[in-house]
DSSP file (Angstrom, degrees, kcal/mol; ACC not computed):
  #  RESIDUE AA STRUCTURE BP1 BP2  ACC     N-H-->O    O-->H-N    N-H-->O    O-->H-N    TCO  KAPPA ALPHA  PHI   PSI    X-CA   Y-CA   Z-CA
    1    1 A X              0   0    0      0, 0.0     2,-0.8     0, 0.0     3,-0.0   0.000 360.0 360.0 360.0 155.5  -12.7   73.3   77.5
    2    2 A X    >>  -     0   0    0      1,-0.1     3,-3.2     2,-0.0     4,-0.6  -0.759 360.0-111.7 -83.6 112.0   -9.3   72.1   76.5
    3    3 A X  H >> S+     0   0    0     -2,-0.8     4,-0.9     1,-0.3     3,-0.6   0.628 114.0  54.4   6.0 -80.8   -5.8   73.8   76.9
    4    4 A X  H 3> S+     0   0    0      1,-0.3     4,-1.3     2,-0.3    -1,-0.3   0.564 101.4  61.5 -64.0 -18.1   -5.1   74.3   73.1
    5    5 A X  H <> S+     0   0    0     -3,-3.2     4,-1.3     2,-0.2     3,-0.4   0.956 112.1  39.0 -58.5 -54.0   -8.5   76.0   72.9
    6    6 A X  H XX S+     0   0    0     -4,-0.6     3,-0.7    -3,-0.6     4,-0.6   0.821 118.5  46.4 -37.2 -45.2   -6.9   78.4   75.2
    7    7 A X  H 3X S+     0   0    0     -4,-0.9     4,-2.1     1,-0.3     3,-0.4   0.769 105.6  53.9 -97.2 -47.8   -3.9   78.4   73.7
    8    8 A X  H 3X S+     0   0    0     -4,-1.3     4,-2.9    -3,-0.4    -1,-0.3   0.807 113.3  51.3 -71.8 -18.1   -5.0   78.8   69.9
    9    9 A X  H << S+     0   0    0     -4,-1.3    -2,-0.3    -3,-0.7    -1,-0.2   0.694 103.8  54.1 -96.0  -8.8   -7.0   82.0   71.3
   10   10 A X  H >X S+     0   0    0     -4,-0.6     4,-1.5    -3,-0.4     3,-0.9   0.942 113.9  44.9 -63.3 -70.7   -3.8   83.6   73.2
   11   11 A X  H >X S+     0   0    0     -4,-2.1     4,-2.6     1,-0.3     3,-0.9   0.887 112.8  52.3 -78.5 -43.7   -2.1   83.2   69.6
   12   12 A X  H 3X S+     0   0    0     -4,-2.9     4,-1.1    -5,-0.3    -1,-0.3   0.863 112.3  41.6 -53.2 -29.9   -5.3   84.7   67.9
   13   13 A X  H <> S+     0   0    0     -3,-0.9     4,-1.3     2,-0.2    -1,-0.2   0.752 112.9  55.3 -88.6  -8.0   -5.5   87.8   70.1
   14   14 A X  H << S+     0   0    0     -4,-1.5     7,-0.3    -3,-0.9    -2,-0.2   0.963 110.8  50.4 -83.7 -66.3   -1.5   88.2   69.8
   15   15 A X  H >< S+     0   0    0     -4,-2.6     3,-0.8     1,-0.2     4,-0.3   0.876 109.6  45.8 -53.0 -41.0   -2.3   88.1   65.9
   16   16 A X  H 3< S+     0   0    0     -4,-1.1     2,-1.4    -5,-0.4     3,-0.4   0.929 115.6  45.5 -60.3 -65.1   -5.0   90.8   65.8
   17   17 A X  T 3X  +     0   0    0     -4,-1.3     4,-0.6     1,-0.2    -1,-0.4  -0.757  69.9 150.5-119.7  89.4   -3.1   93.1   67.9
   18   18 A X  H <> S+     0   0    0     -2,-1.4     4,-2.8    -3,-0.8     5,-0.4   0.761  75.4  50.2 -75.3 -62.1    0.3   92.4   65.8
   19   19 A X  H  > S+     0   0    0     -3,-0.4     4,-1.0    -4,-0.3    -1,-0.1   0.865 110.5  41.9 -73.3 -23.2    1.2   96.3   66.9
   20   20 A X  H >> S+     0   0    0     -6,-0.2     4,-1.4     2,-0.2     3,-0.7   0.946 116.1  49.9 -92.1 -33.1    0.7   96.4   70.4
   21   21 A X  H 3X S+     0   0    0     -4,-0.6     4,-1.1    -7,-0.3     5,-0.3   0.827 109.3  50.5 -30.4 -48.9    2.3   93.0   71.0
   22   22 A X  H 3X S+     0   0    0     -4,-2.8     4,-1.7     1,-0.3    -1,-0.2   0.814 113.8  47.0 -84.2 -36.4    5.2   93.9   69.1
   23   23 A X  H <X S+     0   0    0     -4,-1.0     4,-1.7    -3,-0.7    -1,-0.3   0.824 113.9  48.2 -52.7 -50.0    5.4   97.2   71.3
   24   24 A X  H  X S+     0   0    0     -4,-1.4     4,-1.4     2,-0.3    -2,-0.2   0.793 108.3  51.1 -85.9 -41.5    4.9   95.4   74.3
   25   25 A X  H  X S+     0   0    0     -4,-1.1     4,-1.9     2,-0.2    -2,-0.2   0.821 110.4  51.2-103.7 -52.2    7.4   92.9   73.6
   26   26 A X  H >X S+     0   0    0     -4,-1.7     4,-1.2    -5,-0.3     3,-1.1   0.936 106.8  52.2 -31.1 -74.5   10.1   95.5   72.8
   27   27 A X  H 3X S+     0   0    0     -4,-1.7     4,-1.3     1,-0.3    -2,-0.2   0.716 110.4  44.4-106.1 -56.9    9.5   97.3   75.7
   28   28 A X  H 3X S+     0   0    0     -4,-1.4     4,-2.0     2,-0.2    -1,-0.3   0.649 115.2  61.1 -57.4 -25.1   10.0   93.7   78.1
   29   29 A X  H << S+     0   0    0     -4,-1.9     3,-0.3    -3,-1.1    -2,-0.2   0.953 106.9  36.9   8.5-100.3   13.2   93.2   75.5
   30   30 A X  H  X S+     0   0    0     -4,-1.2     4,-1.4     1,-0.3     3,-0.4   0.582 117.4  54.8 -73.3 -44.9   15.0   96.3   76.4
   31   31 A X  H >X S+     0   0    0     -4,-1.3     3,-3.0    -5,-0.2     4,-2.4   0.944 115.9  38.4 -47.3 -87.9   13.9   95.7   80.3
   32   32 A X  H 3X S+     0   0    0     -4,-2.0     4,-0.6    -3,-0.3    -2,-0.2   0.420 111.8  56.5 -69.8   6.3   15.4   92.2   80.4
   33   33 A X  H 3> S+     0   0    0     -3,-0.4     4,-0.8    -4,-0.2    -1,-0.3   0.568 110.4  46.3-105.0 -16.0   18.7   93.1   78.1
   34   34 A X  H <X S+     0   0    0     -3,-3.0     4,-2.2    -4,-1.4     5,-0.4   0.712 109.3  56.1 -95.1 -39.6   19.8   96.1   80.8
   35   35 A X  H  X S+     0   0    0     -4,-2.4     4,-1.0    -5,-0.4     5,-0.2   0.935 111.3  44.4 -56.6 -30.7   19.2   93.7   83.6
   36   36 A X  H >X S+     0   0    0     -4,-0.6     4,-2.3     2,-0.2     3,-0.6   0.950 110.7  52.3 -32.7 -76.6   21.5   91.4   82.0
   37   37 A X  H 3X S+     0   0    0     -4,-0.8     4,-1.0     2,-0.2     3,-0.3   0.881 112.1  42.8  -1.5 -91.1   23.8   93.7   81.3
   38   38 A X  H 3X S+     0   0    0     -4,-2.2     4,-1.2     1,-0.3    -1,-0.2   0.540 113.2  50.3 -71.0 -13.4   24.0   95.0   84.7
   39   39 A X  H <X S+     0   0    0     -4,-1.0     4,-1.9    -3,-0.6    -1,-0.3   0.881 110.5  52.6 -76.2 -56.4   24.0   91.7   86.4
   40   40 A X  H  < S+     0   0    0     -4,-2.3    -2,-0.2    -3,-0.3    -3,-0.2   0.773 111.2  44.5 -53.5 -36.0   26.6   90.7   84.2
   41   41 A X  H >< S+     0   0    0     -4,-1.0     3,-5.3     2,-0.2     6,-0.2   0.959 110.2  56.2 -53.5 -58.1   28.8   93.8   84.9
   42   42 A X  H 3< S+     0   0    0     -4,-1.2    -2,-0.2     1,-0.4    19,-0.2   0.768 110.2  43.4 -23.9 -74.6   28.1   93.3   88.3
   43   43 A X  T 3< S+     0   0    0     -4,-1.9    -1,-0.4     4,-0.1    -2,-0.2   0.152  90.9 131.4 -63.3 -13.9   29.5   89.6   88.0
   44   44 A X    X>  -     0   0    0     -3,-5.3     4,-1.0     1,-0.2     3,-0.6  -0.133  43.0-170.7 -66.9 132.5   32.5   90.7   86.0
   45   45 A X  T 34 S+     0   0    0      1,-0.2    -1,-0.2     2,-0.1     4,-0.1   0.711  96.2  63.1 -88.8  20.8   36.4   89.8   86.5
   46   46 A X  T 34 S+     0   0    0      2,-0.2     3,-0.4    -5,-0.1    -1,-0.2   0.591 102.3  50.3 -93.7 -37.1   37.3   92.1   84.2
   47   47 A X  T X4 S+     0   0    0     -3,-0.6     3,-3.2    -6,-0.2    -2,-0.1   0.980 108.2  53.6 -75.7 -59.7   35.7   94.9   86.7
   48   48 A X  T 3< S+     0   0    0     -4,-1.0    -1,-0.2     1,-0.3     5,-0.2   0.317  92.9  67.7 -85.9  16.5   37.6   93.6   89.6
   49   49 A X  T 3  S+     0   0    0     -3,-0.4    -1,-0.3    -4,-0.1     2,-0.3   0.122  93.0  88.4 -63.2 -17.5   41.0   93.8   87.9
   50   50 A X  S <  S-     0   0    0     -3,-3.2     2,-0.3     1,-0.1     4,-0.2  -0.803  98.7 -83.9-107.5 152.7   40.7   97.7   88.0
   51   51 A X  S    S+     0   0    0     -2,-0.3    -2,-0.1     1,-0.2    -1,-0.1  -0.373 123.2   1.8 -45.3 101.4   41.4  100.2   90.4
   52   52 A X  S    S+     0   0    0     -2,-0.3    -1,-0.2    -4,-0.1     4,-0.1   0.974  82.4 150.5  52.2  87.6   38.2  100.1   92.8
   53   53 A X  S >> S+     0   0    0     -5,-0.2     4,-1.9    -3,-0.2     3,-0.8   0.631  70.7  59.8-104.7 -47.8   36.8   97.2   90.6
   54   54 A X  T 34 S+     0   0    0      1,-0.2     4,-0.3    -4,-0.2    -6,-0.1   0.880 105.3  49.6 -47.2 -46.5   35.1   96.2   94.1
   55   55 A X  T 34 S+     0   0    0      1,-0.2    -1,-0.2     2,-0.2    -2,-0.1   0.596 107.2  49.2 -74.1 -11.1   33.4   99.2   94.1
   56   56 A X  T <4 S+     0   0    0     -3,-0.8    -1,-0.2     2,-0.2    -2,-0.2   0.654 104.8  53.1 -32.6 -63.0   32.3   99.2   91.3
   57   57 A X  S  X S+     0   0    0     -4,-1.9     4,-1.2     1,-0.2    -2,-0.2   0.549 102.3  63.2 -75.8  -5.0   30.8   96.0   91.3
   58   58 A X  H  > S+     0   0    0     -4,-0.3     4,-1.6     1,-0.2    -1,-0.2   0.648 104.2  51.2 -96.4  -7.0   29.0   96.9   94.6
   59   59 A X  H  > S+     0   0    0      2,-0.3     4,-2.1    -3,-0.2    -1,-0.2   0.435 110.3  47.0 -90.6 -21.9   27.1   99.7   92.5
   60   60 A X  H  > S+     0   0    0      1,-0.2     4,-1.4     2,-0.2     5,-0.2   0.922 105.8  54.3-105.3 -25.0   26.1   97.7   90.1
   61   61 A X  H >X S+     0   0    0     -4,-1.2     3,-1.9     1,-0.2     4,-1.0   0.992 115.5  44.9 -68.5 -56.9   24.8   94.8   92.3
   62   62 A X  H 3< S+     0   0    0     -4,-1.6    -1,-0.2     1,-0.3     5,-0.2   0.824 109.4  59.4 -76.6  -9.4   22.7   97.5   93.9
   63   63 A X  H >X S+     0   0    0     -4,-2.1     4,-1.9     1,-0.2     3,-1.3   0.764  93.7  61.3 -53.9 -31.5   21.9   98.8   90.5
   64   64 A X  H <X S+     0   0    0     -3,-1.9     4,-1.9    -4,-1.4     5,-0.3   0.826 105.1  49.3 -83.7 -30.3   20.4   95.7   89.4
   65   65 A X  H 3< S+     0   0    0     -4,-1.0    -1,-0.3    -5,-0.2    -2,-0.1   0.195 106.3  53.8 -93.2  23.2   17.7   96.0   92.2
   66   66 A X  H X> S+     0   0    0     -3,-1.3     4,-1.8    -5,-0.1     3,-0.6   0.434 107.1  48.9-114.3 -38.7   16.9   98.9   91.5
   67   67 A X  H 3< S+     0   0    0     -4,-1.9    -2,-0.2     2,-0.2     4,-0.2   0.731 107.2  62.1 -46.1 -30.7   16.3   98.0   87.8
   68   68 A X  T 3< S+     0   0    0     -4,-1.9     4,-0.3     2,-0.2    -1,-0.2   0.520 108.0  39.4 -66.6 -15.6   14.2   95.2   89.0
   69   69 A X  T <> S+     0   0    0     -3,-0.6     4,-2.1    -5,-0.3     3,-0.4   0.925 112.7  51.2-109.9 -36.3   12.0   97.1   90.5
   70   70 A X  H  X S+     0   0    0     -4,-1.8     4,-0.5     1,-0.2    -2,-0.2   0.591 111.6  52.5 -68.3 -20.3   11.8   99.8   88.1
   71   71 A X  H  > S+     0   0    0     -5,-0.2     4,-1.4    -4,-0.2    -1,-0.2   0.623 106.3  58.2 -82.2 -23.8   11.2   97.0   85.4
   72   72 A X  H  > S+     0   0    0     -3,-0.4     4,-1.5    -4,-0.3    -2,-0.2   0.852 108.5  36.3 -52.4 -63.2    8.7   95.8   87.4
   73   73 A X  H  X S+     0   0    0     -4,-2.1     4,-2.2     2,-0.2     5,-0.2   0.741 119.1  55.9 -78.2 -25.5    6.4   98.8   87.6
   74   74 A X  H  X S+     0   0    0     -4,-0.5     4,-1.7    -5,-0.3    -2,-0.2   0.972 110.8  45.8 -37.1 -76.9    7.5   99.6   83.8
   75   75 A X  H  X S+     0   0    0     -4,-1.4     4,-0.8     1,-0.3     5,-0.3   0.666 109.6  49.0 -63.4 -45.9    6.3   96.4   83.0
   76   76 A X  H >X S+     0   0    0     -4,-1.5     4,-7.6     2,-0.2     3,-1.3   0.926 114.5  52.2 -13.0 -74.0    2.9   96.4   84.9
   77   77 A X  H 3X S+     0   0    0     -4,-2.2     4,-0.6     1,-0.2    -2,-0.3   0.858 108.2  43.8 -34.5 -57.1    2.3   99.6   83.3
   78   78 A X  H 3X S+     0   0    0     -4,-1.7     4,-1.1     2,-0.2    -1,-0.2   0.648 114.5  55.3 -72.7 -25.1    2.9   98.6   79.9
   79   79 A X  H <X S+     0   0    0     -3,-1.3     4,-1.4    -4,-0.8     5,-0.2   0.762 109.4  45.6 -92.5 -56.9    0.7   95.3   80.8
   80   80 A X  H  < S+     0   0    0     -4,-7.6     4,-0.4    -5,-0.3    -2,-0.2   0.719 106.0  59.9 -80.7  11.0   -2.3   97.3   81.9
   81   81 A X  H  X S+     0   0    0     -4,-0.6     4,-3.2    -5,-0.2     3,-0.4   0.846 111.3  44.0 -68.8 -61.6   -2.0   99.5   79.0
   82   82 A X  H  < S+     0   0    0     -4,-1.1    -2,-0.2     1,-0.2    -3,-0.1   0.785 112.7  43.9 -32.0 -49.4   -2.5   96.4   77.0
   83   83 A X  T  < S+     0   0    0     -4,-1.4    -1,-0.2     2,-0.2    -2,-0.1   0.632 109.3  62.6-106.7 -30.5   -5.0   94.8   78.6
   84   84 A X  T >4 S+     0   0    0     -3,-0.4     3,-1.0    -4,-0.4    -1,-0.2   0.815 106.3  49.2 -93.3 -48.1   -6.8   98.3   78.8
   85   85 A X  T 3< S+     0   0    0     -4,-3.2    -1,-0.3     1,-0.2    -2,-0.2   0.532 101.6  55.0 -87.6   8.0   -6.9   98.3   75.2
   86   86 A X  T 3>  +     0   0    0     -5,-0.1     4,-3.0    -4,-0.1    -2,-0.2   0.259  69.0 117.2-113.7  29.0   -8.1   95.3   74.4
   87   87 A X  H <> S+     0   0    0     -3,-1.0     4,-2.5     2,-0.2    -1,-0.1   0.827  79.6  60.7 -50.6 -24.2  -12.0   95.5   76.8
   88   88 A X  H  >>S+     0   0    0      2,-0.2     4,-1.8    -3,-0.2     5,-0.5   0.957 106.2  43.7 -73.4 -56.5  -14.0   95.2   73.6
   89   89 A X  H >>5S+     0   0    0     -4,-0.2     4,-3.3     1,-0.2     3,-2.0   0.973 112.5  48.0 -26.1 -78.8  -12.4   91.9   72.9
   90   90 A X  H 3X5S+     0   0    0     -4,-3.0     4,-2.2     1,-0.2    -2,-0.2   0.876 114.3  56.2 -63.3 -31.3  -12.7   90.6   76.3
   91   91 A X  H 3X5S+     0   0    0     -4,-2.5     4,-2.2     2,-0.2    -1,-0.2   0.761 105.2  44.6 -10.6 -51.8  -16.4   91.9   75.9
   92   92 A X  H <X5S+     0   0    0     -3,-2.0     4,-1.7    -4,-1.8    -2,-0.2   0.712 108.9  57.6 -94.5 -35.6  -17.3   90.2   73.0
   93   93 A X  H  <XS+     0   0    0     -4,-3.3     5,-1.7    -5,-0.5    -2,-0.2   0.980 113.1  44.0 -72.1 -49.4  -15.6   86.9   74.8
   94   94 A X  H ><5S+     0   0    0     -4,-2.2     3,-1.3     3,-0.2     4,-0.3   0.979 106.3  60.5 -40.8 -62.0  -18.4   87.6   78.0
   95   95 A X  H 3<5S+     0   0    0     -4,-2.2     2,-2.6     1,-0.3    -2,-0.2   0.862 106.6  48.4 -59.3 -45.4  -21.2   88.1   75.4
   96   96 A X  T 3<5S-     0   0    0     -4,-1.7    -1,-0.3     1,-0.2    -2,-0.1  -0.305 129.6 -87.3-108.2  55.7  -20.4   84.5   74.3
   97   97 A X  T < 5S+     0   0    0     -2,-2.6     2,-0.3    -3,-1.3    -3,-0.2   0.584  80.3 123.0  57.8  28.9  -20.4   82.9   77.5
   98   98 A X      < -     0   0    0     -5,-1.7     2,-0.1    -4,-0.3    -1,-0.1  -0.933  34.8-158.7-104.4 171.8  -17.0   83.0   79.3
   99   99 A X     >  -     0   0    0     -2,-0.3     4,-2.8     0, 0.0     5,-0.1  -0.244  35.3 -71.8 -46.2-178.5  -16.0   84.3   82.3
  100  100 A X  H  > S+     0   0    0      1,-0.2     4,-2.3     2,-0.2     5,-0.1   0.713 122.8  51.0 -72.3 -18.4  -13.3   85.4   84.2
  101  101 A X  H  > S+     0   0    0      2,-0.2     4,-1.4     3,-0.1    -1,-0.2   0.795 115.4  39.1 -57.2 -39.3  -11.7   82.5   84.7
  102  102 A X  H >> S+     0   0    0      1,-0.2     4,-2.2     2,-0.2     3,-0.6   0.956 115.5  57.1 -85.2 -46.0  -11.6   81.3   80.8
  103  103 A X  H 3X S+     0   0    0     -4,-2.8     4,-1.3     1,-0.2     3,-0.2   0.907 104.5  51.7 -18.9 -76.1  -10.9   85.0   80.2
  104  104 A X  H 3X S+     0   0    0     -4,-2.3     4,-1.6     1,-0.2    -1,-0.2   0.880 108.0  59.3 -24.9 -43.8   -7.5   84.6   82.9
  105  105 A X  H <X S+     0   0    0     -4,-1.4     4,-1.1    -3,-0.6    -2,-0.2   0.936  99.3  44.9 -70.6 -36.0   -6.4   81.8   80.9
  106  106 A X  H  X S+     0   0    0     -4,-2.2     4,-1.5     2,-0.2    -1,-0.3   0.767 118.9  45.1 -83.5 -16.5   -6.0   83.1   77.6
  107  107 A X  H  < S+     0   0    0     -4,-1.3     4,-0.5     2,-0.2    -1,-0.2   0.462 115.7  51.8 -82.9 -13.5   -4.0   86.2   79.1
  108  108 A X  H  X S+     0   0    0     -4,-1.6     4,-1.9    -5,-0.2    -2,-0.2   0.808 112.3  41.9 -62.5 -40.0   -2.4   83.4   81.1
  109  109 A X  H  X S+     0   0    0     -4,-1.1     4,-2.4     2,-0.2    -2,-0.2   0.762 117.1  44.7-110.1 -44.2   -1.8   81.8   77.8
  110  110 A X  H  < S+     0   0    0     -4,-1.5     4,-0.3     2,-0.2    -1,-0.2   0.762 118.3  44.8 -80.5 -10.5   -0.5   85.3   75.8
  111  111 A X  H >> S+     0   0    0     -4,-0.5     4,-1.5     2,-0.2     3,-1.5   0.943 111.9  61.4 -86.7 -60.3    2.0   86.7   79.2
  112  112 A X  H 3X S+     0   0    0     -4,-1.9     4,-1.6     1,-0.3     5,-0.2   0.776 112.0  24.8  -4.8 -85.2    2.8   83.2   78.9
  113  113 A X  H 3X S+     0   0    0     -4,-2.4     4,-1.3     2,-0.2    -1,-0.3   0.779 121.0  63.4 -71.9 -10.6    4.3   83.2   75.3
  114  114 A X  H <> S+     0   0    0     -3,-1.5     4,-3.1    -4,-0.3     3,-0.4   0.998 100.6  51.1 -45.4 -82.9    5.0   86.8   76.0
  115  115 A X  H  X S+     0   0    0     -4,-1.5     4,-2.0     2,-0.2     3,-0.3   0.683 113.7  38.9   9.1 -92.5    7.3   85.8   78.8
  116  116 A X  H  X S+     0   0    0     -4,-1.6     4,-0.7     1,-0.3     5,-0.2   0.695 114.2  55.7 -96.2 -29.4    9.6   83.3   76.9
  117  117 A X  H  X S+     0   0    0     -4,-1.3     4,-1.3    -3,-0.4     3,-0.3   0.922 116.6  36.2 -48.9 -67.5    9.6   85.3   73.8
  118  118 A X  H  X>S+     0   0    0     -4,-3.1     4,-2.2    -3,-0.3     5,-0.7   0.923 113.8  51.8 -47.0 -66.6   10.8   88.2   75.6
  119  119 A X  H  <5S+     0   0    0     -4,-2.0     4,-0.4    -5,-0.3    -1,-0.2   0.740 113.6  46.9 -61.9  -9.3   13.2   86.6   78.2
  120  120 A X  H  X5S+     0   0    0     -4,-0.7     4,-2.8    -3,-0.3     5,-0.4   0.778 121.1  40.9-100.8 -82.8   15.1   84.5   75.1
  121  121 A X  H >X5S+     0   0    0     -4,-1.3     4,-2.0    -5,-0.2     3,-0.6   0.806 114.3  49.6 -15.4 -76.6   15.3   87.8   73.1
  122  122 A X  H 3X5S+     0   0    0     -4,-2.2     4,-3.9     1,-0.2     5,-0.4   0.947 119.5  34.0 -65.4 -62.1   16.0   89.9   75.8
  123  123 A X  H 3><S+     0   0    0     -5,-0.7     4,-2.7    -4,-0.4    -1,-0.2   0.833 116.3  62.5 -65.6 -29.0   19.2   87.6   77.3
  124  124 A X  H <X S+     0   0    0     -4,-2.8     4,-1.4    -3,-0.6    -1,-0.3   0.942 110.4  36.2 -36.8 -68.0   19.9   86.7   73.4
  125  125 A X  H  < S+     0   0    0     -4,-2.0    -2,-0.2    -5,-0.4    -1,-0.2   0.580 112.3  56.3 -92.7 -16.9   20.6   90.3   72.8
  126  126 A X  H >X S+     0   0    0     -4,-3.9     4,-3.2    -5,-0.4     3,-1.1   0.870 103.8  63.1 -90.3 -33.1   22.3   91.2   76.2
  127  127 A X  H 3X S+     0   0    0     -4,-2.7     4,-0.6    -5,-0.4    -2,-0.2   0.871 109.0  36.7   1.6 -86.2   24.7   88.4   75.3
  128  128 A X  H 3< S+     0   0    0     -4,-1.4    -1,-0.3     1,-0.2    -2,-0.2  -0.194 113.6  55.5 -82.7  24.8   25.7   90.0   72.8
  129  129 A X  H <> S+     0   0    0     -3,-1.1     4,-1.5    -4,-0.1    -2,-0.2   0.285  96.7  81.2-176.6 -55.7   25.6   93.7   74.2
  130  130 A X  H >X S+     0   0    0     -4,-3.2     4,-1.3     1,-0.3     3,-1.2   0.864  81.8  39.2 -33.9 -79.4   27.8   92.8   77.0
  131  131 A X  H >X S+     0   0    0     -4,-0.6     4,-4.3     2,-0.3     3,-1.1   0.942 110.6  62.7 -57.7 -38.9   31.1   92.6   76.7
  132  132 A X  H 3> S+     0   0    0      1,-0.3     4,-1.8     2,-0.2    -1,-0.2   0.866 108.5  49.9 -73.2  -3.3   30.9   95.7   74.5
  133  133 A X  H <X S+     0   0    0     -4,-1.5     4,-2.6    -3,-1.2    -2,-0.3   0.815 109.6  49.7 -56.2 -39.5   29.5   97.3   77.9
  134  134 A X  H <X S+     0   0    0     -4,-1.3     4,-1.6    -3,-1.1    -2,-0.2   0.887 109.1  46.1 -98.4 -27.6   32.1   96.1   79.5
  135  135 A X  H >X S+     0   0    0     -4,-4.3     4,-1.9     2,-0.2     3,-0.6   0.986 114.3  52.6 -57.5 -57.0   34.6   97.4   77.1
  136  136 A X  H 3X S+     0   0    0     -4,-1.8     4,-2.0    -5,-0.4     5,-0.4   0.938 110.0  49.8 -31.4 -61.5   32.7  100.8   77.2
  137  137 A X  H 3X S+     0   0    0     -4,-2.6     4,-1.3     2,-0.2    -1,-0.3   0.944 109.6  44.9 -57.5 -40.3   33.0  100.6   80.7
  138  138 A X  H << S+     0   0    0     -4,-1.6     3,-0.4    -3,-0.6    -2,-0.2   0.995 117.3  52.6 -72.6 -53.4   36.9   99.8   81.1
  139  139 A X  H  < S+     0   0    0     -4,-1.9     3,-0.4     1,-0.3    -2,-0.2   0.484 100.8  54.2 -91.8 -16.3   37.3  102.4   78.6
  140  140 A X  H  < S+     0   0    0     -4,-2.0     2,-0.5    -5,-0.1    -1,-0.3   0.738 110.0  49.7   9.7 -75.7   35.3  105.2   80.3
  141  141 A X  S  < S-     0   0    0     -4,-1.3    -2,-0.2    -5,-0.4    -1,-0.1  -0.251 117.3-120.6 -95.2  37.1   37.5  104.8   83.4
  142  142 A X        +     0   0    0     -2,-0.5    14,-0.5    -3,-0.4     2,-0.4   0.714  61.0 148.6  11.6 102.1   40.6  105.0   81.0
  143  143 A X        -     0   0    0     12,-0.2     2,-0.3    -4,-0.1    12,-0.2  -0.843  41.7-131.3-141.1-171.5   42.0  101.7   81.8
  144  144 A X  E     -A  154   0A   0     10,-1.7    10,-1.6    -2,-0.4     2,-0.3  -0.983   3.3-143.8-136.1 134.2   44.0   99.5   78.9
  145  145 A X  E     -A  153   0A   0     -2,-0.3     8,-0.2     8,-0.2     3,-0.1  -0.560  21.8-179.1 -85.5 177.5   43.1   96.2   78.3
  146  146 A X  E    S+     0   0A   0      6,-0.9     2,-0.3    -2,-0.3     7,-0.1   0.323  81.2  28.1-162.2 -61.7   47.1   94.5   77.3
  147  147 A X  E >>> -A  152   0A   0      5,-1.4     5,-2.0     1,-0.2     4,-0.7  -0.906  65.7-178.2-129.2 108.0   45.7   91.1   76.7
  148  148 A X  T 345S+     0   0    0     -2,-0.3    -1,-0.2     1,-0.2     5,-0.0   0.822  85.3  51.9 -83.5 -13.6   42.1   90.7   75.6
  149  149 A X  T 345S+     0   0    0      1,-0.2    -1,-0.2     2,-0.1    -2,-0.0   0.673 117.1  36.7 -78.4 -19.0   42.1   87.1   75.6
  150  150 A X  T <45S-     0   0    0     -3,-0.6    -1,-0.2     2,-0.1    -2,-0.2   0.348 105.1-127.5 -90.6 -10.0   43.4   86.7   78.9
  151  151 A X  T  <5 +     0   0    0     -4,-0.7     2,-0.6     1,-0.2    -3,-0.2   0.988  50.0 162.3  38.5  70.3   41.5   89.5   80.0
  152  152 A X  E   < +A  147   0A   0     -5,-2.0    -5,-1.4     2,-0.0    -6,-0.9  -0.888  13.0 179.0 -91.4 102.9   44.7   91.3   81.5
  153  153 A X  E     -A  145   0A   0     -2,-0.6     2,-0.4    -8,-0.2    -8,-0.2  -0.866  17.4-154.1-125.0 166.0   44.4   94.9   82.2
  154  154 A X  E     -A  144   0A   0    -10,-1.6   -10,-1.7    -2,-0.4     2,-0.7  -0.858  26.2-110.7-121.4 163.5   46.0   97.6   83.5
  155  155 A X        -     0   0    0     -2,-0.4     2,-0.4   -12,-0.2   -12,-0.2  -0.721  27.8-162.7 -67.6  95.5   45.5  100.9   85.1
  156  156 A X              0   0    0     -2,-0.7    -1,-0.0   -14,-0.5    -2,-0.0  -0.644 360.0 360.0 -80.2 128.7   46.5  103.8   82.6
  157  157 A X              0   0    0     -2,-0.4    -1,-0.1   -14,-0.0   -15,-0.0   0.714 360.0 360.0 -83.2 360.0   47.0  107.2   84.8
């Protein structure tokens, strides 16, 4: 069988189940837009311009692996949930001669567009999420930005 038969039957089973997709694909969103985030704090100079800005950043670099991993088993979860609800499908695809292998492919074929869908979204929308974390954060830990285009700040007591 050809690729683009897989591929047109990844995008058919995405269509049918419109609501768990859309659920699913939220849910790897939100995952890859606080790892962003927090890698991106992590990474800031704006952090290390403040009074314990080192320390800071060393929390959030070990935040981010702990967010990986916890995004990990999220995401697993949320993937055999899927998969869990859709056995009658993959049923109906055994009664009419595939296996597990052509079976793999087209779940190859939906994590696949899952994947890039998610990971564009997600980085898209942490982008634009950041910096007002970061402001949140400087402003939290009463600090003053001075110059925001230089990104000059100072320590208010």
């Amino acid at each position: 069988m050809k690729i683009g038969f897989y591929m047109k039957l990844a995008i058919g089973g995405i269509r049918r189940n419109k609501r768990m997709f859309k659920t699913y694909i939220l849910t790897c969103t939100v995952m890859v837009t606080v790892f962003y985030i927090v890698m991106f704090l992590g990474s800031s100079s704006v952090i290390d311009r403040l009074a314990g800005g080192q320390t800071i950043r060393e929390i959030f670099s070990m935040g981010s692996w702990v967010i990986a991993v916890f995004s990990a088993v999220f995401l697993f979860y949320t993937n055999s949930f899927l998969i869990r609800n859709r056995k009658k499908e993959f049923g109906i695809y055994n009664i009419l001669g595939m296996g597990k292998r052509n079976i793999a492919r087209i779940l190859f074929w939906e994590n696949l567009m899952a994947a890039l869908i998610t990971v564009v979204m997600g980085i898209g929308v942490g982008i634009a999420l950041s910096k007002l974390t970061e402001l949140g954060l400087v402003n939290i830990i009463h600090a003053e930005f001075t110059d925001i285009r230089n990104y000059f700040c100072t320590f208010v007591s």
